[in-house]
C-alpha positions in Angstrom: 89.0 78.6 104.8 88.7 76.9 108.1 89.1 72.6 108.1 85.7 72.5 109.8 83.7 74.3 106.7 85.6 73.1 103.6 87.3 69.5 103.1 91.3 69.8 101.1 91.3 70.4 97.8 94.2 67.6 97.3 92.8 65.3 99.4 89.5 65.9 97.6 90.9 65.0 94.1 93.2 61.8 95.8 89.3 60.9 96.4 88.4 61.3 93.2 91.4 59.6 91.8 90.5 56.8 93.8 86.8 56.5 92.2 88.9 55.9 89.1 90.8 52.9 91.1 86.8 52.1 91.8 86.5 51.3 88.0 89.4 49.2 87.3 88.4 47.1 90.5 84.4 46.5 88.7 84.0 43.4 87.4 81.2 44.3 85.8 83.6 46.4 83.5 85.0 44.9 80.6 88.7 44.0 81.0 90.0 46.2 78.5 87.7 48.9 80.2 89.7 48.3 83.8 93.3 48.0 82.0 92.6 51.3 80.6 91.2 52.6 83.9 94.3 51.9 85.9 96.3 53.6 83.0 94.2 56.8 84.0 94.7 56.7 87.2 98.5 56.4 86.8 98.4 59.2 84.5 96.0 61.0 86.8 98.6 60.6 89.6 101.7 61.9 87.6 100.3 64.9 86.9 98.8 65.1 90.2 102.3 64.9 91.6 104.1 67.8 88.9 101.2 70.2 89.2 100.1 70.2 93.2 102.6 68.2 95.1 105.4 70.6 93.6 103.0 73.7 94.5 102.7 72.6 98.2 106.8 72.1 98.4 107.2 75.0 96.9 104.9 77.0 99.5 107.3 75.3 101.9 110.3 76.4 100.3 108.8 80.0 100.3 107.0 80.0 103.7 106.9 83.8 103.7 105.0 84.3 100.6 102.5 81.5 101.5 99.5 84.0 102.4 99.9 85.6 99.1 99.7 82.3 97.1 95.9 81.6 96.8 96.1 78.1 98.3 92.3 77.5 99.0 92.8 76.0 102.2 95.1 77.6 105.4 96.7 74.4 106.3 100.3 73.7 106.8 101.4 72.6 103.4 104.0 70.4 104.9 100.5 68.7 106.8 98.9 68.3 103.6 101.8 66.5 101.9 102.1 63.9 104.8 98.5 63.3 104.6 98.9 63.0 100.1 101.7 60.5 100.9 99.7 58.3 103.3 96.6 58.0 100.8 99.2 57.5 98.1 100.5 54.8 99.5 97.5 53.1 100.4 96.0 53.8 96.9 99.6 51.8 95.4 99.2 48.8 97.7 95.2 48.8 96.6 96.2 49.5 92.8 98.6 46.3 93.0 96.4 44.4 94.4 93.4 45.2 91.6 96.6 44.6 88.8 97.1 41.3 90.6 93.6 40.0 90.1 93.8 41.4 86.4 97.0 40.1 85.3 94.7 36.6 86.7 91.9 37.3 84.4 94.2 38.1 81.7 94.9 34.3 82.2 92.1 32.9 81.8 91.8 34.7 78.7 94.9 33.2 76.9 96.2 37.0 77.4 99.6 36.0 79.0 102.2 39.2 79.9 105.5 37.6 79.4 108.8 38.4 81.0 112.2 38.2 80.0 112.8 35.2 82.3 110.0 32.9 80.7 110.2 33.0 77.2 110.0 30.0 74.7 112.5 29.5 72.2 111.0 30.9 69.5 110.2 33.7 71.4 113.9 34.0 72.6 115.2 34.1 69.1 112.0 36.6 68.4 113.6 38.7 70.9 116.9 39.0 70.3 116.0 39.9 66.2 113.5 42.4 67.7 116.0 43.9 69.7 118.7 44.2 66.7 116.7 45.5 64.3 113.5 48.0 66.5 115.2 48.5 69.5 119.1 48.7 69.7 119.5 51.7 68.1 117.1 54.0 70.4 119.6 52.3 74.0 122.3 54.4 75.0 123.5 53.0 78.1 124.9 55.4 80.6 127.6 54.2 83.1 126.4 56.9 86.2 129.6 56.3 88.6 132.0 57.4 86.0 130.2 60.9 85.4 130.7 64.0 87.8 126.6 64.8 87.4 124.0 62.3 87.1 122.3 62.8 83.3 119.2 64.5 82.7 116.4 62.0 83.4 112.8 62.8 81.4 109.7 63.3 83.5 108.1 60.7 81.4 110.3 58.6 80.9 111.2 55.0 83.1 114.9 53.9 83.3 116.3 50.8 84.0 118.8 51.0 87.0 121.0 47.9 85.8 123.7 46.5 88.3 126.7 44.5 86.6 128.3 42.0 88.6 130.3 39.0 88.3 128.7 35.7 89.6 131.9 34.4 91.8 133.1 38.1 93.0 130.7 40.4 95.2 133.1 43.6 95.0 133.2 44.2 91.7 130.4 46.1 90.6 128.8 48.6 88.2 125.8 50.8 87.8 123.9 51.9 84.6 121.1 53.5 83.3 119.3 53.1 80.2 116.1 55.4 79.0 113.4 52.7 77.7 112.6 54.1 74.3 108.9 53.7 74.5 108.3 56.8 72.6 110.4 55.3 69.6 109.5 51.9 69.7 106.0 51.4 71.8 105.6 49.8 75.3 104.0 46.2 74.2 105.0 44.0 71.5 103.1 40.6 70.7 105.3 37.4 71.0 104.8 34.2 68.2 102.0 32.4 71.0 100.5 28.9 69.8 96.8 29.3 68.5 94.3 31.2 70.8 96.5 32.9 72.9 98.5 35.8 72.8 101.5 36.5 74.7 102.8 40.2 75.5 106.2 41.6 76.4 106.9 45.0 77.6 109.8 46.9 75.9 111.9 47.3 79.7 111.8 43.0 79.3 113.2 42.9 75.9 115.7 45.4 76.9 116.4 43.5 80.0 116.7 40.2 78.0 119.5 41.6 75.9 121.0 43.0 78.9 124.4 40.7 77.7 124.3 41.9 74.4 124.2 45.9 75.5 127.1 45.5 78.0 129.7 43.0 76.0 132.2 44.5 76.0 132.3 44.8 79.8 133.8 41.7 81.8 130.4 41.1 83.5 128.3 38.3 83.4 125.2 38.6 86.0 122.7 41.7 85.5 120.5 42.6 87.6 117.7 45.3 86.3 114.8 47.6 87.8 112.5 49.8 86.8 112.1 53.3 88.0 110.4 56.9 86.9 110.9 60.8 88.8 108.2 63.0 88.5 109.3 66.4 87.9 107.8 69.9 88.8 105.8 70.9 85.9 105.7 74.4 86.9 107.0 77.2 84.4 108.6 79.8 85.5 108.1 83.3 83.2 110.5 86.0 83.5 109.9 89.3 83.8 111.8 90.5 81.2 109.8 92.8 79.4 112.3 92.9 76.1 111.7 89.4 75.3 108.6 88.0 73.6 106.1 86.0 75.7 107.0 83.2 72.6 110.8 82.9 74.0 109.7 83.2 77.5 107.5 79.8 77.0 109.9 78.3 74.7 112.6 79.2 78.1 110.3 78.3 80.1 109.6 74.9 78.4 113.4 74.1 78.4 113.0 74.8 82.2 110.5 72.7 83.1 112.6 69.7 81.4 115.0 71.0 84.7 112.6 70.8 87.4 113.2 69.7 90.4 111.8 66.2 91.0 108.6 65.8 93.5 108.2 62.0 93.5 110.6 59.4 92.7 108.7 55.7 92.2 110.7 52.5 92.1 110.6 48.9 92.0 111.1 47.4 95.9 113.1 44.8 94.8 115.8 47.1 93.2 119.2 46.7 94.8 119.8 48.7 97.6 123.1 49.9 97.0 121.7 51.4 93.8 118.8 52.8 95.3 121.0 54.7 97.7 123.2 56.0 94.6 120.2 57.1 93.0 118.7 59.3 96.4 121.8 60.7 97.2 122.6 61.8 93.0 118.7 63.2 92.9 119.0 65.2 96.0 116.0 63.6 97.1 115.4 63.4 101.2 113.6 61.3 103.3 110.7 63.4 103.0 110.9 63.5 99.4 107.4 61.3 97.9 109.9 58.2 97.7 107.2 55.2 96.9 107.9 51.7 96.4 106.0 50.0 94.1 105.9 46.6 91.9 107.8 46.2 89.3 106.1 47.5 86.2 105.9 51.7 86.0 103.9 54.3 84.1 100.9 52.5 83.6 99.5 55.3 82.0 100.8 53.4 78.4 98.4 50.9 79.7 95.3 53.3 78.5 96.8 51.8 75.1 97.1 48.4 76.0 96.6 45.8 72.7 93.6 45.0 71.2 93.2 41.6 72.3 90.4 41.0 73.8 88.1 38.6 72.4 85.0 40.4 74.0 84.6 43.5 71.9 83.9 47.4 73.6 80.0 47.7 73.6 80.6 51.4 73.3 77.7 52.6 70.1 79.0 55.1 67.6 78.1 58.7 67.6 75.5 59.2 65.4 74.1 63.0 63.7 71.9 65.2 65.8 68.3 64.9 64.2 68.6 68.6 62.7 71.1 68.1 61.0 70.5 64.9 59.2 69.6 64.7 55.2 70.7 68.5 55.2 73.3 69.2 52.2 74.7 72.4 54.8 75.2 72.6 58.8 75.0 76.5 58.2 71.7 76.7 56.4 70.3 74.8 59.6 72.3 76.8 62.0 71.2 80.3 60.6 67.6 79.4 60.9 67.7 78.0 64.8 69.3 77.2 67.9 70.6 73.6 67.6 72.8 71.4 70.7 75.2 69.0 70.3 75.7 66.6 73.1 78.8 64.4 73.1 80.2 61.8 72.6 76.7 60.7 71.4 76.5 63.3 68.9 79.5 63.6 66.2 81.8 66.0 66.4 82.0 65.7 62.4 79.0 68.5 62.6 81.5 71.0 64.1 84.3 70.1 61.0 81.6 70.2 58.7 80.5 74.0 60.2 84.6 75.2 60.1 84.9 73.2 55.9 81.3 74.7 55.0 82.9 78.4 55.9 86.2 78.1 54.6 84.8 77.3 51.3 81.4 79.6 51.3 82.8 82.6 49.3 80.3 84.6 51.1 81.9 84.3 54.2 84.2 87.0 55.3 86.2 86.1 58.9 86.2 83.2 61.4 87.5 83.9 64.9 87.8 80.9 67.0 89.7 80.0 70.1 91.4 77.0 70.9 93.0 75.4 73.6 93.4 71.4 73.6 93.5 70.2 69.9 94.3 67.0 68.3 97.2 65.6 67.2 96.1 65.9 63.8 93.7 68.5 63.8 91.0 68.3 61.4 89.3 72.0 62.9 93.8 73.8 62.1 92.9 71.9 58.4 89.5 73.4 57.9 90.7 76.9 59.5 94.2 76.7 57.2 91.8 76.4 54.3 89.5 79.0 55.1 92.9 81.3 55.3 93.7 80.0 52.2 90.7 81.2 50.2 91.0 84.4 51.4 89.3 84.5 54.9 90.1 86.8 57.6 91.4 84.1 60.2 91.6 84.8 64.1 92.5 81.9 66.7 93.3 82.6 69.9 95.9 79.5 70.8 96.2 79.5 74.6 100.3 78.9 75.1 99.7 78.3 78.9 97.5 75.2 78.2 99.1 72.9 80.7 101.1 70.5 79.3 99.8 71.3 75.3 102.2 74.0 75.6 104.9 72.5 73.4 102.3 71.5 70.7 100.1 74.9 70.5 103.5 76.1 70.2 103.7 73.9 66.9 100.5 74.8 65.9 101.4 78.7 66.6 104.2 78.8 63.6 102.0 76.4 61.3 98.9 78.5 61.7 100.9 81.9 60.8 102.9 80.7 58.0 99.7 80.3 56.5 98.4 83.3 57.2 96.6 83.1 60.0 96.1 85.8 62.9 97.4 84.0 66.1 96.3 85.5 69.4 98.6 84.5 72.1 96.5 85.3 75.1 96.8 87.9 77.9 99.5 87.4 80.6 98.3 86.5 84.0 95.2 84.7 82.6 94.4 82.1 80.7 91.9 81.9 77.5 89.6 78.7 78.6 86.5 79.6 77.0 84.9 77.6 73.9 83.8 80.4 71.4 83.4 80.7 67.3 82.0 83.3 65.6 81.6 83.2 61.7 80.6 86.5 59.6 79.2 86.4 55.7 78.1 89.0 53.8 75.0 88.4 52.2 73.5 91.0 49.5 75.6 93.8 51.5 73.4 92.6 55.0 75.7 90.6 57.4 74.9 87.3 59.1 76.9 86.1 61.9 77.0 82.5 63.6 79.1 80.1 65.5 78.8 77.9 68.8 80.0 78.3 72.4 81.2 74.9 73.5 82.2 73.2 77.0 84.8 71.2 75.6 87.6 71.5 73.7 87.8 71.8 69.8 89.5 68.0 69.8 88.4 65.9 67.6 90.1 63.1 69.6 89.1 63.8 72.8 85.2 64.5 71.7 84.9 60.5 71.5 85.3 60.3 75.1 84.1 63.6 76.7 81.0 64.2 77.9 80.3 68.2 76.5 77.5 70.0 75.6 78.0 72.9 72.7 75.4 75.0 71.2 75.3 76.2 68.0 73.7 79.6 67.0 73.0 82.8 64.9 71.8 84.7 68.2 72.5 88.2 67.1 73.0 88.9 71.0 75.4 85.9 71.7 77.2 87.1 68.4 78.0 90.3 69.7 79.5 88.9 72.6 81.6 86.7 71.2 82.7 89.8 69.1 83.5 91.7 72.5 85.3 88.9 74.1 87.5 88.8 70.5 87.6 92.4 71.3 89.0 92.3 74.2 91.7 89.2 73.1 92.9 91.5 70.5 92.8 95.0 72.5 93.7 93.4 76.5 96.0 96.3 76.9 93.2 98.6 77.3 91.6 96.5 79.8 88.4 94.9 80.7 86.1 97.2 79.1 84.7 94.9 76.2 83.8 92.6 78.6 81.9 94.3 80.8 80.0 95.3 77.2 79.0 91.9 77.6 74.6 91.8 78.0 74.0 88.1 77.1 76.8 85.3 77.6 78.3 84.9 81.5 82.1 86.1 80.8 85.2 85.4 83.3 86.9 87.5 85.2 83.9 90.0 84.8 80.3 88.8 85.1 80.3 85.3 85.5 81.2 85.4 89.4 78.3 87.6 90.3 75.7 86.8 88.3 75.9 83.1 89.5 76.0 84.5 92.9 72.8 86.8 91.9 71.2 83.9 90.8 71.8 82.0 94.1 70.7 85.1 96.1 67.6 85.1 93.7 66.5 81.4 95.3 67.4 82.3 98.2 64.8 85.1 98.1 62.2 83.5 96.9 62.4 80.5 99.4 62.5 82.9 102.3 58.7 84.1 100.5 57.6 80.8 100.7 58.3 80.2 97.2 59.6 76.8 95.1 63.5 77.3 95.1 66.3 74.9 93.5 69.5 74.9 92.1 71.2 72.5 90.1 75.0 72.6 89.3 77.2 69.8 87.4 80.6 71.0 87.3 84.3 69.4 87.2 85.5 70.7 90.1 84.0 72.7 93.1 86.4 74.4 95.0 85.7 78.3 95.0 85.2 79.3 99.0 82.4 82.1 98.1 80.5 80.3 96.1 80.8 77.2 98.4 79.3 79.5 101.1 76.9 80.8 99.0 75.4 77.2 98.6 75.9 76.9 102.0 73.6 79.8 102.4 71.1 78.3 100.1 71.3 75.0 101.7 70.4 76.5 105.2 67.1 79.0 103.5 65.8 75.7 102.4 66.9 75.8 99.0 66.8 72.2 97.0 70.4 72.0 95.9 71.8 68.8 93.5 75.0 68.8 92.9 77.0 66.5 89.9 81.0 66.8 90.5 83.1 64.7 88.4 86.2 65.6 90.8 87.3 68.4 93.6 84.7 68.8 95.9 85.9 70.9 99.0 82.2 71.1 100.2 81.1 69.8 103.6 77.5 68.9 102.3 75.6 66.7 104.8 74.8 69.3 107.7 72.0 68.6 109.6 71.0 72.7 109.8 70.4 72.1 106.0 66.4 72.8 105.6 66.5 70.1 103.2 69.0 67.2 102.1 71.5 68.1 99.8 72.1 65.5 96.9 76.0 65.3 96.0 77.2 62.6 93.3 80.2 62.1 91.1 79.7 59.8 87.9 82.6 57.9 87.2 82.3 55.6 84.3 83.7 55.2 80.5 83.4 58.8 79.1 84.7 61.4 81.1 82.2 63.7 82.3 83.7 67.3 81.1 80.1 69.4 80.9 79.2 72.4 83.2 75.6 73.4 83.5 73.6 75.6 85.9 70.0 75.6 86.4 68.0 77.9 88.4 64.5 77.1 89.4 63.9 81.5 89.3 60.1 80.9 89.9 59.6 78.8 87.5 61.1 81.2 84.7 64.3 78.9 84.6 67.8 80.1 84.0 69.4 77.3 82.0 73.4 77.9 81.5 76.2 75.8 79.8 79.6 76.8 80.7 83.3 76.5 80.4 84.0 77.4 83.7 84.6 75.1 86.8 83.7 76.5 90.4 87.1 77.1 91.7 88.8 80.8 92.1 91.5 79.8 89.0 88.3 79.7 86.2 86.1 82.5 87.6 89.1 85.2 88.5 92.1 84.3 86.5 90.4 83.1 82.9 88.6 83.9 80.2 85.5 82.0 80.2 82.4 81.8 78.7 78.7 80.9 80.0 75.8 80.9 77.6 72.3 80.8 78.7 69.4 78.4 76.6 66.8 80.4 75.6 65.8 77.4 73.4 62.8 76.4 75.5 63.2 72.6 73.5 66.5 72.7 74.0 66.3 73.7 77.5 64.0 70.7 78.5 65.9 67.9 76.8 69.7 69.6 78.1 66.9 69.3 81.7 66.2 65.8 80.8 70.0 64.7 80.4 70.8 66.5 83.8 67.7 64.3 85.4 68.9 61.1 83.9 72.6 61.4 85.9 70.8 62.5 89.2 68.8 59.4 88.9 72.6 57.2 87.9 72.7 54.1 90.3 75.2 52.2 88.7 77.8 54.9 88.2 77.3 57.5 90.9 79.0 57.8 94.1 77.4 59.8 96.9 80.2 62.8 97.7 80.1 62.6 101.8 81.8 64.1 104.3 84.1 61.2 104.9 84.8 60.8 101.2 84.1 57.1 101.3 83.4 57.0 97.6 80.0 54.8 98.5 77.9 54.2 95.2 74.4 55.7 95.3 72.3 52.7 96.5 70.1 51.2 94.1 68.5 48.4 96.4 64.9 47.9 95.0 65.0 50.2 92.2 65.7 50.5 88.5 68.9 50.2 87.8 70.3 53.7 85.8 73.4 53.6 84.0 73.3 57.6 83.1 75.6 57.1 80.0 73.8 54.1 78.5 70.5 55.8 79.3 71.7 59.4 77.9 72.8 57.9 75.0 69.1 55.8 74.5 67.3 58.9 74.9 69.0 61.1 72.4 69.0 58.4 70.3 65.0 58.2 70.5 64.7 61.7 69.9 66.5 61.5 66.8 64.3 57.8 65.7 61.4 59.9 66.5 62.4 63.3 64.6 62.8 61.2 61.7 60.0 59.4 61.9 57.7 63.0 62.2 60.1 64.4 59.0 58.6 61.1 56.8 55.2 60.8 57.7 55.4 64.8 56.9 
């Protein structure tokens, strides 16, 4: 992929990162809203840095094997990193500067962040007792001069780099380290304030304050303390080794990981030099290593929890139950009968619990098979599934291992899930199980009845509050079948990709999906060249996949109408003045996170109307399991339509995706201002008021 056709991937998503900045920097967002925005983006960054930045240093460190490595774009890695740590460092300087106005705000509020140098004396004595009884216990100070190999630091984690001193000599010196125990103990804790205001202190402060206290029995008496984090390679590393279990392999490759080299090493800028030196030199880090200065508070990604406070209340509406579902004693009796979409966050996710507690108690029903691959914490759809086991069911979940960074807790949910009974499918090696399928089969007066849902988010209960998804639930005989294949195949991967080629009715990766969404492009592309009406409209995550980028390019060029929603990568160069007609590009940043993929095809008027699991880049169409399921709902097709309509119109939320990635908003000079969230959830909302309405009057 040339530079000229396609913009870089990781300069893409540094783009999109930086729409999330956008939000924190919004006044017009509440201030608990832009706290928790900045949290994202720091969170955002780290695992920007343990995923991609160690990718491209690794394609340095194995220059020979680059062309192998699918990489997207042909640039010089070491070119790419150079241009991450200038926008980096530009984004730090502008997230400071937005945490400086904020910290302001905070002010005026009565919400006052103290630190260990200006605390009352209450709040001294507070303190010191917290420290004794929460915190002491958890610090293990480690004296890093003394020891032949500096200690294993946590990717995580953020250490204090302490420097003992005494006030009249400037020779004798110390170094330390301590792990803050935020994990153990939390990062904020709420100071005795006078009336109307509250006063915070961050865990690192307390620990600083008692900085005498830790070291006593030293002859010090000045202390000098700063914050730092490393950001580690988050790669793992499987062996080959066909005589151990692909369980032990994770489990090794886990422990690995915990090893990995470190990509990024953030500190505060007013940390001592002489241990800021120590500290390079014991990492191994160069000068080319992603060495950023920064203020001195890190991992702002606690800060998506940041405490309640705030005397202006989120104006975020509860979900509420889809319209087909209310009043009815059974989600399955409805679900058997017809085609019913869930859209949330504005729907509840309760309706898919209720579906999983309905069939692990219906003694009718004989087996569920469900995949998973992001759950929560504590996961109400493992509960319902344990049960269902428990009573007898044939239970099948495939639990994706390689889920990035879930791997440690799907392992968890692995031995749990077995020692109940459960089948646990681990996945096929080389490729990862993404898709959002359930199938459930009863028996019925010896006929059998089959239902279930294909989803595009995950099956978190947790996360469903915030995401944007779309999951439709069905008794399609045809979409039943398929799910059945793909299960099939989960089971029986050793004998290749047979059942899902089977596949007639749902788009499956690493099979179908790829050319029939090429198909359908060609299709528009045919029928504009006859002088026929020809659109396409995609809303994806990411949009990174070469072919199909060309492909739209294609289309563009025909005369095709393309729209295009991307939450975040966006490789495509999509103002071109060859393009026939204009191609409209957005990304809608705003509270929930927009996670849904949907494809519309104008096909003469005959529309083919998709939901899908699967982003547009080369890792979801060749190397997962996916799943795409077409509406052949024709009510459900218009309002999913009418959804995808309201965010083309967004003009509060939207930002134009240009060339130049200058994140502009979509203008909204002289118009109706369209919030697509608020209005999304308005409109569903109407539909259900009006449903309800008909049901009474009937």
């Amino acid at each position: 992929m040339s530079k000229k056709q396609f913009i870089q991937r990781d300069i893409s998503w540094l783009s999109f990162n930086a729409r999330v900045l956008q939000e924190a920097n919004d006044p017009n967002v509440s201030l608990q809203q832009r706290i928790r925005f900045l949290g994202i983006f720091s969170n955002n960054m780290d695992e920007f840095f343990r995923v991609r930045v160690a990718t491209l240093k690794r394609m340095i460190e194995f220059a020979e094997k680059r062309k192998k490595l699918n990489m997207h774009m042909e640039e010089d890695p070491q070119k790419v990193l150079d241009e991450i740590q200038t926008v980096v460092l530009q984004q730090q300087n502008e997230f400071d500067r937005i945490w400086k106005g904020i910290l302001l705000e905070l002010k005026k509020e009565k919400i006052i962040l103290v630190d260990e140098k200006h605390l009352s004396r209450e709040q001294q004595k507070f303190v010191t007792t917290y420290f004794d009884e929460q915190v002491r216990s958890n610090v293990i100070p480690l004296m890093i001069e003394s020891l032949p190999q500096l200690p294993y630091l946590r990717d995580k984690s953020i250490y204090l780099g302490v420097v003992m001193s005494k006030k009249h000599s400037a020779y004798k010196q110390k170094y330390a380290l301590i792990e803050i125990p935020v994990s153990a103990v939390g990062r904020f804790v709420l100071l005795p304030s006078k009336e109307n205001e509250h006063h915070i202190i961050l865990l690192e402060d307390i620990v600083r304050f008692n900085l005498p206290a830790i070291f006593s029995y030293f002859d010090y008496d000045a202390f000098e303390a700063h914050i730092f984090k490393v950001t580690k390679d988050a790669e793992i590393d499987l062996d080959s080794d066909v005589s151990t279990s692909f369980v032990q392999k994770m489990e090794k490759g886990l422990k690995s990981r915990r090893k990995g080299k470190p990509v990024r090493f953030v500190y505060d800028k007013e940390m001592d030099a002489g241990l800021l030196e120590h500290l390079i030199r014991r990492l191994n880090l160069s000068r080319k290593s992603n060495i950023i200065p920064g203020g001195r508070i890190h991992n702002y990604r606690h800060f998506m929890d940041f405490p309640d406070v705030f005397s202006t209340k989120s104006a975020r509406r509860a979900p509420f139950t889809h319209p087909d579902l209310q009043g009815t004693a059974r989600v399955t009796d409805v679900i058997v009968k017809k085609d019913v979409m869930l859209h949330f966050p504005y729907h509840s996710f309760n309706t898919l619990i209720d579906l999983l507690r309905e069939a692990a108690m219906d003694p009718d029903v004989v087996s569920i098979k469900i995949t998973a691959y992001r759950l929560a914490e504590k996961s109400k759809v493992i509960n319902a599934l344990i049960n269902a086991a428990r009573n007898g069911k044939q239970v099948i979940v495939m639990l994706e291992l390689k889920a990035r960074f879930d791997e440690e807790a799907n392992l968890e949910w692995k031995e749990i899930l077995e020692e109940e009974g459960v089948q646990v499918l681990l996945g096929v090696p080389q490729i990862k199980v993404h898709a959002k399928i359930c199938v459930i089969k009863k028996r019925v007066h010896n006929k059998t009845v089959q239902y279930g849902f294909v989803s595009t988010g995950n099956l978190n209960e947790k996360t469903a509050k915030v995401y944007g998804d779309h999951c439709l639930l069905t008794a399609n005989r045809n979409v039943m079948a398929d799910i059945n294949r793909i299960f099939n195949y989960l089971i029986n991967w050793k004998t290749g990709t047979g059942f899902l080629t089977q596949c007639k009715t749902l788009l499956v990766c690493p099979n179908t999906m790829r050319k029939q969404i090429e198909a359908n492009i060609n299709r528009e592309i045919k029928h504009v060249k006859a002088k026929k009406a020809a659109a396409i409209t995609v809303k994806v995550n990411s949009l990174s996949d070469a072919m199909l980028i060309n492909k739209l390019y294609e289309a563009a060029l025909a005369g095709v109408e393309i729209k295009l929603i991307v939450r975040g990568i966006f490789c495509a160069l999509m103002e071109n003045k060859k393009f026939k007609v204009p191609v409209q590009s957005i990304s809608i940043v705003d509270e929930y996170l927009e996670h849904a993929r949907v494809m519309i095809f104008h096909n003469a008027g005959n529309e083919k109307i998709y939901i899908s699991s699967a982003d547009w880049m080369v890792r979801n169409l060749d190397h997962r399991v996916e799943a795409a399921i077409p509406i052949i709902n024709k009510k459900i097709g218009e309002e999913l339509k009418d959804i995808i309509h309201i965010q083309l119109r967004d003009n509060v939320k939207a930002r134009l995706l240009d060339n130049e990635l200058s994140n502009n908003y979509v203008p909204s000079a002289g118009k109706k201002k369209v919030r697509s969230q608020i209005e999304t959830y308005q409109y569903l909302h109407q539909n259900t008021l009006k449903q309800s309405n008909e049901t009474s009057s009937h």
